[in-house]
C-alpha positions as a printed Julia matrix, in Angstrom:
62×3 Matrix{Float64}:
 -2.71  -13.12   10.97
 -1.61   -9.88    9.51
 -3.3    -6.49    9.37
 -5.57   -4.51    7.18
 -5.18   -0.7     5.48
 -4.58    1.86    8.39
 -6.44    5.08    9.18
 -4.3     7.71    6.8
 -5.46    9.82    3.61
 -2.71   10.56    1.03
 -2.23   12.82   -1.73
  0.44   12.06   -4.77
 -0.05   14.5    -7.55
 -3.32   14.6    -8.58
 -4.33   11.42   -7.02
 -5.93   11.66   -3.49
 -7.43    8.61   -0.99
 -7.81    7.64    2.44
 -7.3     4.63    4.41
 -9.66    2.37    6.17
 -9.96    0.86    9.25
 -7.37   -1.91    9.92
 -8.43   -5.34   10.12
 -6.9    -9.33   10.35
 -5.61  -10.73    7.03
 -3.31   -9.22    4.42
 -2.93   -6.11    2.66
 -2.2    -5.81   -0.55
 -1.58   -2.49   -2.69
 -0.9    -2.65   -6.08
  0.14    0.36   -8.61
  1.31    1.22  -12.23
  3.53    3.31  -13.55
  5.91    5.78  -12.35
  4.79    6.03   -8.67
  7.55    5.05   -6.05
  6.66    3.64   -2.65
  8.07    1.78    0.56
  6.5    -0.72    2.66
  5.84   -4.37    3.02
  7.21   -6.86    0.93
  7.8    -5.42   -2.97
  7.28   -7.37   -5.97
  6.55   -6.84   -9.54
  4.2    -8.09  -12.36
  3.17   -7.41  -15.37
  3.84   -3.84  -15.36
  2.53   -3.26  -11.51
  4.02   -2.76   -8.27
  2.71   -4.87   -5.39
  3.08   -4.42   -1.2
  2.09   -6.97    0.28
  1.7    -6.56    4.28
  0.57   -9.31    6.3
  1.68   -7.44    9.84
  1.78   -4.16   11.19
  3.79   -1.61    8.84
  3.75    2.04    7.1
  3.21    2.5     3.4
  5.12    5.71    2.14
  4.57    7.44   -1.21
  7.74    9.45   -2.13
């Protein structure tokens, strides 16, 4: 169960990307450094930020 990236480009800074279609499974996103971000379950390792999704939900660079 779970769901895949969604249909949604981004920009943050200088960085830019886009989404893909959504799919079964789980969704991870993972990130260094001073970005900030909401949205599925938050943990951190070794330096990174992870969101892990494994339903529907909304990932939200601020």
């Amino acid at each position: 169960s779970g769901g895949g990236g969604g249909n949604n480009a981004y920009q943050h800074g200088n960085y830019y990307g886009s989404g893909g279609s959504g799919g079964s499974g789980v969704c991870v996103i993972r990130y260094a450094g001073g970005t900030k971000a909401t949205g599925g379950s938050i943990s951190y390792s070794g330096g990174y930020t992870y969101h892990t999704f494994t339903g529907s939900g909304t990932f939200t660079v601020s």
